[in-house]
C-alpha positions in Angstrom: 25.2 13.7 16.2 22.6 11.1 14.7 22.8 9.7 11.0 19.8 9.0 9.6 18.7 7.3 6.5 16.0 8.5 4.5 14.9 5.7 2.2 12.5 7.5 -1.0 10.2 4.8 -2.0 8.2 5.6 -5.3 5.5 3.1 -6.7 6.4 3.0 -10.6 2.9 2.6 -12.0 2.2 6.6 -10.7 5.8 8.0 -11.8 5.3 6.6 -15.3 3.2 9.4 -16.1 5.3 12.4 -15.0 6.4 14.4 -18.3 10.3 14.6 -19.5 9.9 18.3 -18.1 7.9 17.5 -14.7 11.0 15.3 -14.5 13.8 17.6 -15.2 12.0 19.9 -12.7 11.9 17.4 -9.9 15.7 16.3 -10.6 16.4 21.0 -10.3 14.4 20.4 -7.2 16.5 17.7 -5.6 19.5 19.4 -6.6 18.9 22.4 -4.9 17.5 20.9 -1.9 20.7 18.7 -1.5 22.7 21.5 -1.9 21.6 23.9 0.7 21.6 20.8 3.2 25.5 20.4 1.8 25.7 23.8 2.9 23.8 23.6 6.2 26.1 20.7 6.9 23.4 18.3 7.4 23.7 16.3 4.0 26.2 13.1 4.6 25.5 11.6 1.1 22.8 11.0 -1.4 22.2 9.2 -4.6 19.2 8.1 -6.9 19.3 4.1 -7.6 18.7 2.7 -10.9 14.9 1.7 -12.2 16.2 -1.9 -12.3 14.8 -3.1 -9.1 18.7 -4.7 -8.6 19.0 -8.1 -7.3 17.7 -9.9 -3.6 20.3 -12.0 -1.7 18.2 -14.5 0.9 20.0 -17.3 1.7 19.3 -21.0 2.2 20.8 -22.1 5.4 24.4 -20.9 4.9 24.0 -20.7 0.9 23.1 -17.2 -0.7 20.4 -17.3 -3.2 20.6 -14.2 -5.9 17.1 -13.6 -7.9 16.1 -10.5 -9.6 13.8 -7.9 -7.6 11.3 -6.2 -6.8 9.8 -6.5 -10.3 8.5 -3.7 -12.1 5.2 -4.8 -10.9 5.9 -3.9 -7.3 3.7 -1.5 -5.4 7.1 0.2 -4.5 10.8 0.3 -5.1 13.3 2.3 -3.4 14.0 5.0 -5.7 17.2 6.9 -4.1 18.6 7.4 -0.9 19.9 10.3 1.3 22.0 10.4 4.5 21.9 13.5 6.4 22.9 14.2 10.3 20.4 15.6 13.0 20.1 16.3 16.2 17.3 13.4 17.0 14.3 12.0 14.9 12.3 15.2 14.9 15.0 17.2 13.4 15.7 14.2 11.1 11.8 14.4 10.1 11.7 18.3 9.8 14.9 18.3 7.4 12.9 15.2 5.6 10.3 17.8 5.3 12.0 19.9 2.9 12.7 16.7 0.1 11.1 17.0 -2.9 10.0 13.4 -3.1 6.4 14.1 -2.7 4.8 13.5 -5.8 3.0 10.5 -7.6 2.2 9.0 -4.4 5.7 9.1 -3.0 7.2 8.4 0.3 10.1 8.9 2.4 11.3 5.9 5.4 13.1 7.7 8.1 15.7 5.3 9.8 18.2 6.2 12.3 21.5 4.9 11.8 22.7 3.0 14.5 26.3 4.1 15.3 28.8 0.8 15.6 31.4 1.2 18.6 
């Protein structure tokens, strides 16, 4: 069966008005969505990524060249990430359905993992 990657992009200008609580309720949200797709057997992993923006490695010729990025400033970062398994791309979309990641502006990239082997 298909993995597929959903990638939860969030622009940081629109979360940085959500409310400790709105917060806390989202995070209840994501938990319990995650766990009945744990339980459904469709959840492969999951985690939420640091505010940071971490690091980009592009590389010159054969040298890799580290800066610091996106930037705060960035219409969006990747905010967290969750692996689940589905039959195809429309069971993939329908599970997507179900995430919580849909305020502030949110989005969620679908992107099938391509099996090696």
């Amino acid at each position: 069966m298909p993995s597929y990657l959903l990638l939860l992009h969030e622009c940081p200008a629109d979360s940085a008005a959500i409310s400790p609580a709105e917060m806390q309720d989202i995070i209840r949200a994501h938990q319990a969505w995650a766990e009945r797709l744990a339980a459904e057997g469709a959840l492969l992993g999951g985690e939420k990524l640091t505010d940071d923006g971490g690091r980009r490695l592009r590389f010159d010729g054969d040298r890799p060249v580290a800066s610091d990025g996106p930037y705060a400033e960035a219409h969006d970062l990747v905010g967290g990430y969750y692996l689940l398994k589905a039959e195809d791309m429309a069971g993939a979309e329908a599970l997507a359905a179900g995430c919580p990641h849909r305020h502030a502006g949110q989005w969620i990239e679908i992107r099938e993992v391509e099996a090696l082997g």
